[in-house]
PyMOL Python script that loads the backbone (N, CA, C, O; Angstrom):
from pymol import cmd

cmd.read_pdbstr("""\
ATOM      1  N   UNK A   1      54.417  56.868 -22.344  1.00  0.00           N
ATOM      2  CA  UNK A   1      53.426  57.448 -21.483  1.00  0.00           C
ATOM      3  C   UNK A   1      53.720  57.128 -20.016  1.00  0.00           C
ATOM      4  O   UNK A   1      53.771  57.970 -19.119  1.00  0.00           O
ATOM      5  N   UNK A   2      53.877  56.039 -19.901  1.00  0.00           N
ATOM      6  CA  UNK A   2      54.851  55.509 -18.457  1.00  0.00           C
ATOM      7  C   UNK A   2      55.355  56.774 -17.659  1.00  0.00           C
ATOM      8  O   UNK A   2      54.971  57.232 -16.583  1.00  0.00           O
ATOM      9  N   UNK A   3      56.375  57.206 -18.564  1.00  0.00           N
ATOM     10  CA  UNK A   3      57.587  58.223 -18.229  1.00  0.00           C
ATOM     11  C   UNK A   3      56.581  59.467 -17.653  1.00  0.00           C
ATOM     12  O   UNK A   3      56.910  60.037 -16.612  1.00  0.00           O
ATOM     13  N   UNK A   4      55.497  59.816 -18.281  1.00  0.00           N
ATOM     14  CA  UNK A   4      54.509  61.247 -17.854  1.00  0.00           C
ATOM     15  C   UNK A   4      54.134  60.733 -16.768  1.00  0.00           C
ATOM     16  O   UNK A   4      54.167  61.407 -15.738  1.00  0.00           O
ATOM     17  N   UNK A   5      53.681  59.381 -16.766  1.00  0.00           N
ATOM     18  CA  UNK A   5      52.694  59.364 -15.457  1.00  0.00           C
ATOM     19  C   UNK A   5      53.577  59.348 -14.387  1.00  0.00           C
ATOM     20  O   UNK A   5      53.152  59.784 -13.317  1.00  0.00           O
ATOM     21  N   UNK A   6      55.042  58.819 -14.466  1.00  0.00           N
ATOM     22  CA  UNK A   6      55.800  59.514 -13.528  1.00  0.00           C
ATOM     23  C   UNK A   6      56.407  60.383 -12.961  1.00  0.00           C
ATOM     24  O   UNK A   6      56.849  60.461 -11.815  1.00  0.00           O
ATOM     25  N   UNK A   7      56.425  61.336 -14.167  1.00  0.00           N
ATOM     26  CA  UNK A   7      56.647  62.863 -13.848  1.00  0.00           C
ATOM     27  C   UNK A   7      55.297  63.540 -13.268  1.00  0.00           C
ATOM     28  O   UNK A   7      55.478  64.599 -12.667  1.00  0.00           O
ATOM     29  N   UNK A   8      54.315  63.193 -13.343  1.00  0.00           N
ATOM     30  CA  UNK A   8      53.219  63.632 -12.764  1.00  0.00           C
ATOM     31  C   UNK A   8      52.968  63.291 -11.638  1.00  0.00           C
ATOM     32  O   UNK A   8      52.535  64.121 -10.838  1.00  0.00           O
ATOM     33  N   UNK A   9      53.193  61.866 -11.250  1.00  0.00           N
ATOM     34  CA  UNK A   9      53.026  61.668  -9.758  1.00  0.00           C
ATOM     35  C   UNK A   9      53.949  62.385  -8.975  1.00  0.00           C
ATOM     36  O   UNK A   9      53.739  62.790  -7.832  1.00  0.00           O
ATOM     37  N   UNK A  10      55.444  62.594  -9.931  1.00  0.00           N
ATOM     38  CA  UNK A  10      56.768  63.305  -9.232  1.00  0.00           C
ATOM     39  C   UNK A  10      56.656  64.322  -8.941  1.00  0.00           C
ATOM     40  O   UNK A  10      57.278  64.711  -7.952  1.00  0.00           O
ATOM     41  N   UNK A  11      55.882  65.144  -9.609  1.00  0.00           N
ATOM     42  CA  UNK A  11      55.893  66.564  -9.643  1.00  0.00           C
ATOM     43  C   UNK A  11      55.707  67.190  -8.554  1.00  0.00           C
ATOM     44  O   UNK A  11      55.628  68.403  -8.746  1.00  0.00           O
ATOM     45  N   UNK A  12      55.622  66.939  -7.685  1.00  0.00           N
ATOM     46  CA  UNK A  12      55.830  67.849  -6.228  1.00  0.00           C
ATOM     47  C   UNK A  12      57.268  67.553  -5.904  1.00  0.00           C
ATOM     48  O   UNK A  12      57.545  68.186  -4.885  1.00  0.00           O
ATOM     49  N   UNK A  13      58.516  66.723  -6.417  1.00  0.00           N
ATOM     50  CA  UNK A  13      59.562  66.990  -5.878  1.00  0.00           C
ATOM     51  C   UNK A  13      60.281  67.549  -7.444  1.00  0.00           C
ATOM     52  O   UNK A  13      61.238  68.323  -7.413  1.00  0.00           O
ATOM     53  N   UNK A  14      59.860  67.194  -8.406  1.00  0.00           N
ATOM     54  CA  UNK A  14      60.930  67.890  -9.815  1.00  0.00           C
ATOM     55  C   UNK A  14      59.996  68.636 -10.269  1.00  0.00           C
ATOM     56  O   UNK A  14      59.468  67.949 -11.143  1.00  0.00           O
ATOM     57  N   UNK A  15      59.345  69.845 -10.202  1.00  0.00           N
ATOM     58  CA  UNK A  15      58.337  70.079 -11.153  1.00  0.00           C
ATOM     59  C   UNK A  15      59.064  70.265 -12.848  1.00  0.00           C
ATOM     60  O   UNK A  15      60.231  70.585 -13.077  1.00  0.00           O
ATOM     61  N   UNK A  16      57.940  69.945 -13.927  1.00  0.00           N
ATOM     62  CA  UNK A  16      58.361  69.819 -15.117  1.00  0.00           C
ATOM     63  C   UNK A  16      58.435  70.586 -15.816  1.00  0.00           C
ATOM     64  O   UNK A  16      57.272  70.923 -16.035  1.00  0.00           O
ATOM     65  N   UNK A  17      59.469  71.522 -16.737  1.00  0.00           N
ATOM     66  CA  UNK A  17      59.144  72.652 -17.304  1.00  0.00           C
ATOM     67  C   UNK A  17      59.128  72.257 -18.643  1.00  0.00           C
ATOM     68  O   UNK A  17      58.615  73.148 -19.320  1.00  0.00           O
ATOM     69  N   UNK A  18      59.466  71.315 -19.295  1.00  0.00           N
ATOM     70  CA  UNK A  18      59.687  71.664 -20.591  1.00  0.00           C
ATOM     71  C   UNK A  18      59.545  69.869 -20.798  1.00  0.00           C
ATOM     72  O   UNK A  18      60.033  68.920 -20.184  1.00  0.00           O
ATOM     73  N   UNK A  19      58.482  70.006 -22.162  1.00  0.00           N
ATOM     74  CA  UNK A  19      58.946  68.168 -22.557  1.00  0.00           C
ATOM     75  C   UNK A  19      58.590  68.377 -23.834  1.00  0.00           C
ATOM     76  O   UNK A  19      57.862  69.302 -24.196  1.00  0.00           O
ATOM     77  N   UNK A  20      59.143  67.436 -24.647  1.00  0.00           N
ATOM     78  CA  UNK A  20      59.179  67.875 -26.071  1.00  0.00           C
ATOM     79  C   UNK A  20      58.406  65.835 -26.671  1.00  0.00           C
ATOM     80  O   UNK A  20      58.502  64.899 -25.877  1.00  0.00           O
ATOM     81  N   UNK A  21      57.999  65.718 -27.566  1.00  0.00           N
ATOM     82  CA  UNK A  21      57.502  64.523 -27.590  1.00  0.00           C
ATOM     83  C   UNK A  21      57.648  64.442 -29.300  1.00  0.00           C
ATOM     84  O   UNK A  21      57.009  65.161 -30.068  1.00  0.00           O
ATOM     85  N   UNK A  22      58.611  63.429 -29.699  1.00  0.00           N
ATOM     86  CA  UNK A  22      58.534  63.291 -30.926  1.00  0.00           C
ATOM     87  C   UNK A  22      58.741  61.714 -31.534  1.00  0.00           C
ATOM     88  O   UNK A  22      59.549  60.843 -31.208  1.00  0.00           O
ATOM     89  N   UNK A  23      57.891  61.721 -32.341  1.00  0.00           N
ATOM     90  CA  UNK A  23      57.487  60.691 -32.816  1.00  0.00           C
ATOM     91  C   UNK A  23      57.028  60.486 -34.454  1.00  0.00           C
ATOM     92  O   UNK A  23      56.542  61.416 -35.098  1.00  0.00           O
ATOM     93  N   UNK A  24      57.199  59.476 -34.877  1.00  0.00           N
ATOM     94  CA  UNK A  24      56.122  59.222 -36.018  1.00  0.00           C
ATOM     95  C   UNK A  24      54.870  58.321 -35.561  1.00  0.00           C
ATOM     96  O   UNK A  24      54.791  57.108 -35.370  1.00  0.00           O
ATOM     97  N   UNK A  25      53.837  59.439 -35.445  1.00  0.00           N
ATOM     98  CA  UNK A  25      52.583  58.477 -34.694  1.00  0.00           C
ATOM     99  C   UNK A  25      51.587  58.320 -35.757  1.00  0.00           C
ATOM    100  O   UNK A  25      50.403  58.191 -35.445  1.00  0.00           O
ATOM    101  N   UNK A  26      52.013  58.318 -37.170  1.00  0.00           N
ATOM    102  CA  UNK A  26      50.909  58.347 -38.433  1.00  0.00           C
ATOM    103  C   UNK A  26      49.876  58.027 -37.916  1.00  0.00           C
ATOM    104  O   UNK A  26      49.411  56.909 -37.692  1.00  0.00           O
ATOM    105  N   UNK A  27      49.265  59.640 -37.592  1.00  0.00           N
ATOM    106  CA  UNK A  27      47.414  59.308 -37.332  1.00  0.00           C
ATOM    107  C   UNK A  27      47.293  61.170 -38.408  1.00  0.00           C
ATOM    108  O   UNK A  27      48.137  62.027 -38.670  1.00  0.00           O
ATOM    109  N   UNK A  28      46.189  61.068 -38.636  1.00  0.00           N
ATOM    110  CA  UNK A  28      45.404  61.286 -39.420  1.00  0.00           C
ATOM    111  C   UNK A  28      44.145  61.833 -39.027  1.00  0.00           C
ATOM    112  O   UNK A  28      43.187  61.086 -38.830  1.00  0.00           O
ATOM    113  N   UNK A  29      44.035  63.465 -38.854  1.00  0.00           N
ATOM    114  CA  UNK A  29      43.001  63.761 -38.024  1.00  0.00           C
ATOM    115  C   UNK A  29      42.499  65.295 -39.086  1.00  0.00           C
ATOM    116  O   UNK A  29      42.982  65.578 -40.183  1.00  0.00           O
ATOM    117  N   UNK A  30      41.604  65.940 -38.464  1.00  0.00           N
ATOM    118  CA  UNK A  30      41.556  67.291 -39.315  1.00  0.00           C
ATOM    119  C   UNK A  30      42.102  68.843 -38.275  1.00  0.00           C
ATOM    120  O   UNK A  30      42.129  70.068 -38.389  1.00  0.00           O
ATOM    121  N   UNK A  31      42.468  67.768 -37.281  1.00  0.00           N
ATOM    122  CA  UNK A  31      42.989  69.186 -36.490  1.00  0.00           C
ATOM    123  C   UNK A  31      44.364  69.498 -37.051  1.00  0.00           C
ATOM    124  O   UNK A  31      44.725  70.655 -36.837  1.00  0.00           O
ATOM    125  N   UNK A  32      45.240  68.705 -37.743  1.00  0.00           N
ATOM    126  CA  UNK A  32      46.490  68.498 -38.372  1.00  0.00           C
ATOM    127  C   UNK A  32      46.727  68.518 -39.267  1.00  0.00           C
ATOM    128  O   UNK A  32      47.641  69.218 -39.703  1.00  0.00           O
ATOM    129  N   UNK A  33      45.721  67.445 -40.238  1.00  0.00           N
ATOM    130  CA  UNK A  33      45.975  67.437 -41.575  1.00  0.00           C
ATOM    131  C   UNK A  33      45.101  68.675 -42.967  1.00  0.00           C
ATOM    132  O   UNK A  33      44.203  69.469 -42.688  1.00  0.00           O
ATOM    133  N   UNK A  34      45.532  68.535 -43.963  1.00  0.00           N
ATOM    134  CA  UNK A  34      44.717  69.364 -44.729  1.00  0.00           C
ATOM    135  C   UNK A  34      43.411  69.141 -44.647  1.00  0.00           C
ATOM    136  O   UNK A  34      43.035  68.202 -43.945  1.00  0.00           O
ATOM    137  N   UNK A  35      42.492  69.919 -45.313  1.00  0.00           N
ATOM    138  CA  UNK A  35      40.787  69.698 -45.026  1.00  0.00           C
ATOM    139  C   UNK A  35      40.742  69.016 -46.141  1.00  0.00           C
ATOM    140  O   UNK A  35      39.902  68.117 -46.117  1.00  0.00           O
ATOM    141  N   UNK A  36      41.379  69.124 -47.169  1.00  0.00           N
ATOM    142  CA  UNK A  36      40.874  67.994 -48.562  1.00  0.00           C
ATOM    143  C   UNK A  36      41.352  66.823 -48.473  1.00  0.00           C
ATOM    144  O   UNK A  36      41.204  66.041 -49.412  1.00  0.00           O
ATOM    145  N   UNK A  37      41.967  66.488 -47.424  1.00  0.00           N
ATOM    146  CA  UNK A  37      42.562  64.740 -47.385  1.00  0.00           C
ATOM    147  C   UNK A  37      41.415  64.033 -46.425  1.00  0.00           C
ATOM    148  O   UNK A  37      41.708  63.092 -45.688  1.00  0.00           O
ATOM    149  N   UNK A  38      39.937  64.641 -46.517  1.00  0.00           N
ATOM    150  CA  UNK A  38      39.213  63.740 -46.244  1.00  0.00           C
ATOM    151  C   UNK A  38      38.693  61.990 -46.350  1.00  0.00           C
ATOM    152  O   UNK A  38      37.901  61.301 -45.707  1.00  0.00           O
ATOM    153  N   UNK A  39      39.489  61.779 -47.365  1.00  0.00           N
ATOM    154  CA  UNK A  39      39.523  60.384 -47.372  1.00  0.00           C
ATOM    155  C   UNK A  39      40.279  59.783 -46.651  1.00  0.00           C
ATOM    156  O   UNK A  39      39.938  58.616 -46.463  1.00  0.00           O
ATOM    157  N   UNK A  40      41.721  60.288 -45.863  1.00  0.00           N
ATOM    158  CA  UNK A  40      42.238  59.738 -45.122  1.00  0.00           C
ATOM    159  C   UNK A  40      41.844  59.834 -43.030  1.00  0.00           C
ATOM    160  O   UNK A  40      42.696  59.688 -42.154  1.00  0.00           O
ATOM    161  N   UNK A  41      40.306  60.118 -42.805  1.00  0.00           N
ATOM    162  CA  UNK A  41      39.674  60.140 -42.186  1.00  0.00           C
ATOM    163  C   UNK A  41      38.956  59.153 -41.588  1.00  0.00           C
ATOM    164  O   UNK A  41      37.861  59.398 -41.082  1.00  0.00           O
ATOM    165  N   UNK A  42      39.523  57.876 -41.585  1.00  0.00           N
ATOM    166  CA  UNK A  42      38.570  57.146 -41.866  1.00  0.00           C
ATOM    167  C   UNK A  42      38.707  56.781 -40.427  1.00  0.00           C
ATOM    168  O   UNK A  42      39.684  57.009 -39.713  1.00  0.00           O
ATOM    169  N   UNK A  43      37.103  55.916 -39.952  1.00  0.00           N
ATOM    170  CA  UNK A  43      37.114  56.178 -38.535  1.00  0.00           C
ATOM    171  C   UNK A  43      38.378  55.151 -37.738  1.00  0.00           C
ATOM    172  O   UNK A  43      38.245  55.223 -36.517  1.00  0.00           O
ATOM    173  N   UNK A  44      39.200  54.505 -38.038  1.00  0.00           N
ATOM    174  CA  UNK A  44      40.628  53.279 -37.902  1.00  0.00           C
ATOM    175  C   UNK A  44      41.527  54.889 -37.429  1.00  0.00           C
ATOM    176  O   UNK A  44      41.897  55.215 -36.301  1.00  0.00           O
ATOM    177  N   UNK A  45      41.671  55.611 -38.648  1.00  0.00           N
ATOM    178  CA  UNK A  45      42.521  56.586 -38.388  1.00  0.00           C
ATOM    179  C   UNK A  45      41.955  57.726 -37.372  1.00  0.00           C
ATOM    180  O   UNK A  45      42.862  58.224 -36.704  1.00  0.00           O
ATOM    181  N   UNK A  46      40.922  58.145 -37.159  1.00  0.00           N
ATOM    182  CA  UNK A  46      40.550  58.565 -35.775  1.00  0.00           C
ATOM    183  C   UNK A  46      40.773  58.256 -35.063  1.00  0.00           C
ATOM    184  O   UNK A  46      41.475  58.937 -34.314  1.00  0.00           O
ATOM    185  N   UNK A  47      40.343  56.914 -34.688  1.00  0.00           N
ATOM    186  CA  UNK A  47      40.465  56.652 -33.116  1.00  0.00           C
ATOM    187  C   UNK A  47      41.929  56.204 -33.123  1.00  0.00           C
ATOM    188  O   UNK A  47      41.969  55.824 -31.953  1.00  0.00           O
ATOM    189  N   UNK A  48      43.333  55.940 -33.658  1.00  0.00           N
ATOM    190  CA  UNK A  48      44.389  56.314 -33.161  1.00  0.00           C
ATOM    191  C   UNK A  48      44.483  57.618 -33.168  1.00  0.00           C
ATOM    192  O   UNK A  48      45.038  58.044 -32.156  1.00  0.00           O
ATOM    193  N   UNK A  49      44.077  58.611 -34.097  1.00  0.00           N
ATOM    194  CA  UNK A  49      44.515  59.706 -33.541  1.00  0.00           C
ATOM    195  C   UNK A  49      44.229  60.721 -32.094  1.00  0.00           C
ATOM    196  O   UNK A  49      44.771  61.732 -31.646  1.00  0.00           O
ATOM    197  N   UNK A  50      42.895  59.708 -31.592  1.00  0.00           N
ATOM    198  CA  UNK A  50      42.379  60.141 -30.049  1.00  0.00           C
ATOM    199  C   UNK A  50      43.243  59.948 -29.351  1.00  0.00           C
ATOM    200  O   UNK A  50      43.569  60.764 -28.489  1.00  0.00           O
ATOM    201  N   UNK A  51      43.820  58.862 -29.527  1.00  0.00           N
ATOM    202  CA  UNK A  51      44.799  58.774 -28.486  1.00  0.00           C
ATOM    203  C   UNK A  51      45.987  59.907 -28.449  1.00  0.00           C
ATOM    204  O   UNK A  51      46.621  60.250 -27.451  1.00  0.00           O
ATOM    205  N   UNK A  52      46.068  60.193 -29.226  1.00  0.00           N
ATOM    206  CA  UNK A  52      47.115  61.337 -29.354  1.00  0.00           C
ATOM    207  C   UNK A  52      46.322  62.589 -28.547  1.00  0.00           C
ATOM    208  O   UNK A  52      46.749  63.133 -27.528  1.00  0.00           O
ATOM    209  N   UNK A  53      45.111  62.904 -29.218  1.00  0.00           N
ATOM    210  CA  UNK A  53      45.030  63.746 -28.461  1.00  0.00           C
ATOM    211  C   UNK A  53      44.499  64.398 -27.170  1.00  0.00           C
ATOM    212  O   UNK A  53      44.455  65.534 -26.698  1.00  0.00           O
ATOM    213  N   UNK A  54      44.050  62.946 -26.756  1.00  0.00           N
ATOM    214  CA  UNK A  54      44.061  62.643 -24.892  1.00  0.00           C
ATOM    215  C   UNK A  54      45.059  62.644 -24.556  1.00  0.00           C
ATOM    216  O   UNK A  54      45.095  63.313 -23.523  1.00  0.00           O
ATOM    217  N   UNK A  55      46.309  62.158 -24.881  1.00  0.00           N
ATOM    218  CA  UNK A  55      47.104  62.505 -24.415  1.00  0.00           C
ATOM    219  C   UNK A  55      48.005  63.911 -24.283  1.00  0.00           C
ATOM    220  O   UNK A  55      48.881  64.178 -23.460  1.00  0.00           O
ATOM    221  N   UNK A  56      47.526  64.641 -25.286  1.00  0.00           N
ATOM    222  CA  UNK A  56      48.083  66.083 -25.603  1.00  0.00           C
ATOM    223  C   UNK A  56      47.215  66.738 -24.580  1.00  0.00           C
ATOM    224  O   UNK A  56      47.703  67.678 -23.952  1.00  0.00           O
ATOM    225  N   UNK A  57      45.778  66.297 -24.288  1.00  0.00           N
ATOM    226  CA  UNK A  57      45.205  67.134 -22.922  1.00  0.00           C
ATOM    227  C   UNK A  57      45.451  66.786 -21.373  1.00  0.00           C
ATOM    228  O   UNK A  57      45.470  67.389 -20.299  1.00  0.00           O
ATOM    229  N   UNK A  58      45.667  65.201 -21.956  1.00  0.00           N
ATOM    230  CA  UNK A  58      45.657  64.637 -20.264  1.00  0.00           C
ATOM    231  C   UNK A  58      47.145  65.247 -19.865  1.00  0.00           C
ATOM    232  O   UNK A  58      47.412  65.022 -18.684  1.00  0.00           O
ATOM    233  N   UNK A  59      48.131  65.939 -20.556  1.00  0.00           N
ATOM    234  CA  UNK A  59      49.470  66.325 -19.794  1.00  0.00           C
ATOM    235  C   UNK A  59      49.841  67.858 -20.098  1.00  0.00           C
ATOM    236  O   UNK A  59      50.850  68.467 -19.740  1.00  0.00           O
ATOM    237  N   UNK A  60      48.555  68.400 -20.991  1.00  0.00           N
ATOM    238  CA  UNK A  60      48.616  70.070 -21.012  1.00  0.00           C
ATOM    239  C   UNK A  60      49.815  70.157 -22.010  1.00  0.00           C
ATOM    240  O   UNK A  60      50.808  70.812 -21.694  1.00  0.00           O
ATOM    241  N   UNK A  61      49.727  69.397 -23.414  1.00  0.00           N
ATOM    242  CA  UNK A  61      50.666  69.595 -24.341  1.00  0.00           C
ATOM    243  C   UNK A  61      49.853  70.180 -25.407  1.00  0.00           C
ATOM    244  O   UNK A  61      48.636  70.362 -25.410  1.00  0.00           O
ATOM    245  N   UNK A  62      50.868  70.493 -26.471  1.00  0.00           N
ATOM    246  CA  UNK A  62      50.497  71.656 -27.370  1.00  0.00           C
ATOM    247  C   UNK A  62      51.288  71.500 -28.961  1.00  0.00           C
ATOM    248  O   UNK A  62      52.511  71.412 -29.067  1.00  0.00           O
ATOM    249  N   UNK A  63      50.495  71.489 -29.941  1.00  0.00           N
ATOM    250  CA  UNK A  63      51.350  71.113 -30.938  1.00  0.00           C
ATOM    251  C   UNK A  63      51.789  72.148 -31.371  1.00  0.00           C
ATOM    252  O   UNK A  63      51.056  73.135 -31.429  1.00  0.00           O
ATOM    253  N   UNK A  64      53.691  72.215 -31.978  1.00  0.00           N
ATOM    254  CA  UNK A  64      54.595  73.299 -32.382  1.00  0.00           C
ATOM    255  C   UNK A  64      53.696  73.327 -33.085  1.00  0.00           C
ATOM    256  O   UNK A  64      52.730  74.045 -32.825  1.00  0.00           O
ATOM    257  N   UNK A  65      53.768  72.199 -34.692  1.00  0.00           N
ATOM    258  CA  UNK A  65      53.655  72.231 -35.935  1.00  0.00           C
ATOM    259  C   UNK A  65      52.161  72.812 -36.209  1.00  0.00           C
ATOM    260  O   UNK A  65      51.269  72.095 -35.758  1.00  0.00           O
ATOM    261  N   UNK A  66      51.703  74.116 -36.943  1.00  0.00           N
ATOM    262  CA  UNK A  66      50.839  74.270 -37.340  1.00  0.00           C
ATOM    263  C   UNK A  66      49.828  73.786 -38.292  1.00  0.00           C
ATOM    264  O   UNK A  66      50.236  73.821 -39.453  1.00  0.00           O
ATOM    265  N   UNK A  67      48.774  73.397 -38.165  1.00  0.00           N
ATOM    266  CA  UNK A  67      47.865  72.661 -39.118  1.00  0.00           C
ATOM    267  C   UNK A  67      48.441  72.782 -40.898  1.00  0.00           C
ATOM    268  O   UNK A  67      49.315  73.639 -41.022  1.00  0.00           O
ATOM    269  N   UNK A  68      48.216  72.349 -41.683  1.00  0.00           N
ATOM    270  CA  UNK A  68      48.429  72.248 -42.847  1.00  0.00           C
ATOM    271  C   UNK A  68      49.842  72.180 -43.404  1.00  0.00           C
ATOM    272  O   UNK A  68      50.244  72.213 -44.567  1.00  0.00           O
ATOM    273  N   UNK A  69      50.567  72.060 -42.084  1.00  0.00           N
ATOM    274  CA  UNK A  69      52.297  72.213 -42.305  1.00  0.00           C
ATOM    275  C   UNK A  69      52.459  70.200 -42.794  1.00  0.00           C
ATOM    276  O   UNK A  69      52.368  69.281 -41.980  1.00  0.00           O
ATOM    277  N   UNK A  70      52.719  70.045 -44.387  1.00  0.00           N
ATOM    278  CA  UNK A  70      53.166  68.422 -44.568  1.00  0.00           C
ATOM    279  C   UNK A  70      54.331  68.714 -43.642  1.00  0.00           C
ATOM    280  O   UNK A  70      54.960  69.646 -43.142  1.00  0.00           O
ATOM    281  N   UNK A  71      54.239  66.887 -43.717  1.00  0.00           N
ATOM    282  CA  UNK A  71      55.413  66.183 -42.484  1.00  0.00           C
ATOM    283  C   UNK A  71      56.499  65.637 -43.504  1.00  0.00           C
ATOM    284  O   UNK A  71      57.694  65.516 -43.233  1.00  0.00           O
ATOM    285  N   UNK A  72      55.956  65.354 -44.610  1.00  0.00           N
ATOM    286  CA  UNK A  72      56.247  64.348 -45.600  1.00  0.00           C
ATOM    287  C   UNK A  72      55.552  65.037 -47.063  1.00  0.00           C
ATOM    288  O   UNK A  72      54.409  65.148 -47.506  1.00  0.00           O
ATOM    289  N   UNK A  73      57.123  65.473 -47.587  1.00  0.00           N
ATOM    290  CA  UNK A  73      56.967  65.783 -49.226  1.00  0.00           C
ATOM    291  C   UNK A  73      57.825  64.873 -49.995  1.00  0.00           C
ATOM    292  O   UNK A  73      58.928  64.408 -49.707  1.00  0.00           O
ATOM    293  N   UNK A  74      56.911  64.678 -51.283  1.00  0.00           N
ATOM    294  CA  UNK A  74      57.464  63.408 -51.883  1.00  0.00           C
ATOM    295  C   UNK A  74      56.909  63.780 -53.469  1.00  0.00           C
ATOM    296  O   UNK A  74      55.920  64.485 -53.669  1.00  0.00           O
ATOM    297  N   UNK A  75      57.514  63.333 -54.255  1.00  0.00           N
ATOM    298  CA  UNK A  75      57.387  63.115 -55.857  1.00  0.00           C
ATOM    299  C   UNK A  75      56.299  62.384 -56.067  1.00  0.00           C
ATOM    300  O   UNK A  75      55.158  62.674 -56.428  1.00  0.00           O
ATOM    301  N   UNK A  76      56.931  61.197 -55.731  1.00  0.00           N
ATOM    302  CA  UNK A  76      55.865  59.962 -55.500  1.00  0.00           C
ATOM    303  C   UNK A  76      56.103  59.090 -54.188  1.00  0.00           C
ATOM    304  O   UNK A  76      57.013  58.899 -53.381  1.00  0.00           O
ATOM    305  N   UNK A  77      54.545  58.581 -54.452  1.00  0.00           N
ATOM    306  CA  UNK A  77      54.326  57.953 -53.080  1.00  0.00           C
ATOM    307  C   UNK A  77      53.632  56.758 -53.318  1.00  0.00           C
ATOM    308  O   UNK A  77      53.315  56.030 -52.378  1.00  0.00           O
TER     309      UNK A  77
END
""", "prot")
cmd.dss("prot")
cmd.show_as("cartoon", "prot")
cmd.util.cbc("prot")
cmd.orient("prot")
């Protein structure tokens, strides 16, 4: 986050066109995940996932991946 807040203060001499942000940030929200994995809602997993998405507003970002798209397919788990 460092790195944004310096492209943001910068931005009158580089403006920014393109930033891509990838991560494994295992949070757990319903804007992302399926609607029946309500148990994995729990309010621990909210509020990391706020942070994600203050940060997706505080820098005018946008998620590729469409809701209900798994990240992670598995046999077992």
């Amino acid at each position: 986050m460092q790195y944004m807040r310096n492209k943001a203060r910068d931005q009158d001499l580089r403006p920014i066109t393109h930033v891509v942000w990838l991560g494994n940030f295992n949070t757990h929200h319903p804007m992302w995940d399926k609607d029946r994995n309500l148990h994995l809602f729990t309010q621990a997993n909210l509020d990391k996932a706020q942070l994600v998405i203050d940060a997706m507003a505080n820098y005018d970002l946008q998620m590729l991946l469409p809701k209900d798209i798994p990240t992670l397919c598995t046999m077992a788990s």
